[in-house]
Structure formats: C-alpha cells, structure tokens
KOLVO-586078 format. One line per field, with one value per residue: chain; residue number from 1; x, y, z of N, C-alpha, C in turn. Coordinates in pm, 1 decimal. Each point is the difference from the previous one (the first is absolute). Layout:
! residues N
chain = A/...
n = NUM/...
nxx = X/...
nyy = Y/...
nzz = Z/...
caxx = X/...
cayy = Y/...
cazz = Z/...
cxx = X/...
cyy = Y/...
czz = Z/...
! end
This chain:
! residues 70
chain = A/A/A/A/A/A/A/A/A/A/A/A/A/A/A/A/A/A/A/A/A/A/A/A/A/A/A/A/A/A/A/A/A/A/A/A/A/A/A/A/A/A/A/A/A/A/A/A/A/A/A/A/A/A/A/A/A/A/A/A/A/A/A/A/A/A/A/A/A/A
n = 1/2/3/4/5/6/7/8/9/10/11/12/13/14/15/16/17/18/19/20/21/22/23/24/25/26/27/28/29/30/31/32/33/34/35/36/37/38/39/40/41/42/43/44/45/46/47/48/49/50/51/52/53/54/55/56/57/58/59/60/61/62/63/64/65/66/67/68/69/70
nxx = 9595.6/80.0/-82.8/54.9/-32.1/94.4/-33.3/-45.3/41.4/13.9/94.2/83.6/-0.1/132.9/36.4/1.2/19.2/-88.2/80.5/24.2/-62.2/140.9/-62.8/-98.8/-111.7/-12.1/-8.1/145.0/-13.2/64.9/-84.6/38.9/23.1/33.0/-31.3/130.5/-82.1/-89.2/85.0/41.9/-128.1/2.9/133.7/-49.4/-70.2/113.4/26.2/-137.0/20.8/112.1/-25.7/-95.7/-93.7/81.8/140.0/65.3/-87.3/18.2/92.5/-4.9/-128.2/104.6/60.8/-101.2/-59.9/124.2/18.9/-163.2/16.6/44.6
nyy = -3287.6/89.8/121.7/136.9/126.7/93.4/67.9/115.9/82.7/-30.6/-110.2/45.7/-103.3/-13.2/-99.3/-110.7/-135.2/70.4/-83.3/70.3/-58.0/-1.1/49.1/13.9/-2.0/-117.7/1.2/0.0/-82.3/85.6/-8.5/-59.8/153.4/-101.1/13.6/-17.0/-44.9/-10.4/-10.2/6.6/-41.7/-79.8/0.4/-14.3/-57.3/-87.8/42.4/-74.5/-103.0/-19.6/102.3/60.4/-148.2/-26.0/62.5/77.0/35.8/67.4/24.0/-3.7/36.0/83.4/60.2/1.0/56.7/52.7/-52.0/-25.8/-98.6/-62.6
nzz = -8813.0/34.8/51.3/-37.0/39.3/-65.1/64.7/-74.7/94.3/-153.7/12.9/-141.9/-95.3/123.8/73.5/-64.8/17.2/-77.5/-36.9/-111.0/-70.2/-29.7/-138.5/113.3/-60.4/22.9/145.7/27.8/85.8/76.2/90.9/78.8/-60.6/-59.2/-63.5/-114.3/-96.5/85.8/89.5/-138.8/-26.3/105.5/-58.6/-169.5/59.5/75.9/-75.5/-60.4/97.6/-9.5/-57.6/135.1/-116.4/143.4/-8.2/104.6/20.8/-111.6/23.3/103.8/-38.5/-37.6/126.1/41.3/-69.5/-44.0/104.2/-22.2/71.1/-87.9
caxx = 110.2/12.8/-47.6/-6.9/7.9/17.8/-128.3/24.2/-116.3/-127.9/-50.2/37.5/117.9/184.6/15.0/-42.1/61.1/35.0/104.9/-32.9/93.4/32.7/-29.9/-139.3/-100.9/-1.3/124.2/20.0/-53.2/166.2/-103.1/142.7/145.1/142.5/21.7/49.5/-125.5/-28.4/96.4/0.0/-132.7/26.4/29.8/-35.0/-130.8/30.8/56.0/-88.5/-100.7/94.3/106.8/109.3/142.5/142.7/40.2/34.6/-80.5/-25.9/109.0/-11.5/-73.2/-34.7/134.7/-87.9/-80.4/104.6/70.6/-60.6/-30.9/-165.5
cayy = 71.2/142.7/104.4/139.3/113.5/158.8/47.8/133.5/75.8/3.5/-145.0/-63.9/-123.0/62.6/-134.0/-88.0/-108.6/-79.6/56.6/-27.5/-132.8/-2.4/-68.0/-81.5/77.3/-21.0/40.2/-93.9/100.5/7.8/-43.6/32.9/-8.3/-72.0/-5.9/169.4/111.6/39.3/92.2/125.6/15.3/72.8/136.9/81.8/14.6/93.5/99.5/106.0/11.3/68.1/144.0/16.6/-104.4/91.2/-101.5/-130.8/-117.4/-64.5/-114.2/-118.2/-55.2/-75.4/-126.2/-107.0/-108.4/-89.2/-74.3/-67.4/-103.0/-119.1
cazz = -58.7/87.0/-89.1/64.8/-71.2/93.5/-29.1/44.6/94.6/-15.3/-68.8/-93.8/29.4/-69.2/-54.3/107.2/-15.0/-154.3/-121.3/-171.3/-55.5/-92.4/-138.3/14.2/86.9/174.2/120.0/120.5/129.4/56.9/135.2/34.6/-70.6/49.2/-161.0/-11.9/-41.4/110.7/67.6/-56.2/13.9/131.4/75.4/-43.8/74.8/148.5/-68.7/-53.6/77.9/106.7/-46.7/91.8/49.6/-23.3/-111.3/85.9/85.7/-120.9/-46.8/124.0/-22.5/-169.8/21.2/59.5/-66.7/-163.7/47.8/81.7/25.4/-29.4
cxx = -10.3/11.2/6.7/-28.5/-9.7/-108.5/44.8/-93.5/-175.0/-71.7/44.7/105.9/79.3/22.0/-11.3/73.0/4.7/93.3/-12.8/94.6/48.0/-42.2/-105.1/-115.3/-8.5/65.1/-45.0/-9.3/134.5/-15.0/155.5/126.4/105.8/70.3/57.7/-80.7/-63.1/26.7/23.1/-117.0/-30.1/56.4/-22.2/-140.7/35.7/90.9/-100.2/-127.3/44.9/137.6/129.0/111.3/152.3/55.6/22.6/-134.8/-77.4/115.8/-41.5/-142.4/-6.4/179.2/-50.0/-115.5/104.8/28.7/-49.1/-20.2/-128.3/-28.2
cyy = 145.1/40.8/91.6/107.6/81.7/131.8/157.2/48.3/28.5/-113.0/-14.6/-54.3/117.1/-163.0/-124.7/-113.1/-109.5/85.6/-23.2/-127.0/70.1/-29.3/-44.7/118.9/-21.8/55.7/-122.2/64.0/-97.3/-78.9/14.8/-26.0/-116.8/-2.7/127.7/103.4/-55.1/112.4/114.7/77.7/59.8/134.0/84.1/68.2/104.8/148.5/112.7/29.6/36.0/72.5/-27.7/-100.8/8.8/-133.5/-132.8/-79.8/-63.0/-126.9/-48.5/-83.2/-96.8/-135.3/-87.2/-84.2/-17.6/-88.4/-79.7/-139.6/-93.1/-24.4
czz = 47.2/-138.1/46.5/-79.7/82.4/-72.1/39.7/102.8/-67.6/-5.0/-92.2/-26.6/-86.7/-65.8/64.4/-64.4/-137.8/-61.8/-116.9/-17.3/-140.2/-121.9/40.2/73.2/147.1/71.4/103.8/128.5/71.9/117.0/122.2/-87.2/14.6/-184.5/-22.8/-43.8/68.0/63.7/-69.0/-9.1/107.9/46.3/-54.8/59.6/80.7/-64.4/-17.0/164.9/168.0/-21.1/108.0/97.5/-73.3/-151.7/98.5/32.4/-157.9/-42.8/152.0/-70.4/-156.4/8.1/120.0/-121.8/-101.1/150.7/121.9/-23.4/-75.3/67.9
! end
C-alpha cells in the first residue's frame, strides 16, 4: 500500500498520507487517491506543501484524480 510524507528542509513531517477518520481515533492512510476524501486529503497536502502551485495546475491535478479511471 503507498505511503508518503512530505517533510520540511529540516526533516519534519508538514504531512503525509493518513487522514482522520471521522467520529473514530484512527486514520486511514489515502495510498493512491481515487475516493472523494481521498482526493480532498490530497490537495489539501499539496496546498500546505507546495505554496507556489498555480490554481491552474492545482485544478489540472485534482480534475485528473475526481476523473481517473478504475
């Protein structure tokens, strides 16, 4: 199962691929986004760990995984 985390110039995790489960202590780990939370999870990642991605290449990446293929 893919696992990731983005890490600051010092080493510390900004965030990485479990998401809080709703009403439950656990987190689910997202592994490749294809699920809507998922995906929301996701760009929220890419929001806090790449600033200087444009809006556009944020909607090209987040209107490729709402509309990828099983």
């Amino acid at each position: 199962m893919p696992f990731f985390a983005f890490l600051d110039e010092h080493g510390e995790l900004i965030a990485n691929s479990n998401r809080p489960v709703p009403g439950k202590p656990e987190v689910a780990n997202i592994g490749h986004p294809m699920e809507p939370e998922e995906v929301d999870h996701f760009m929220n990642m890419l929001r806090r760990v790449a600033p200087p991605l444009s809006p556009a290449e944020s909607q090209l990446i987040e209107n490729y995984l709402r509309h990828q293929k099983r």
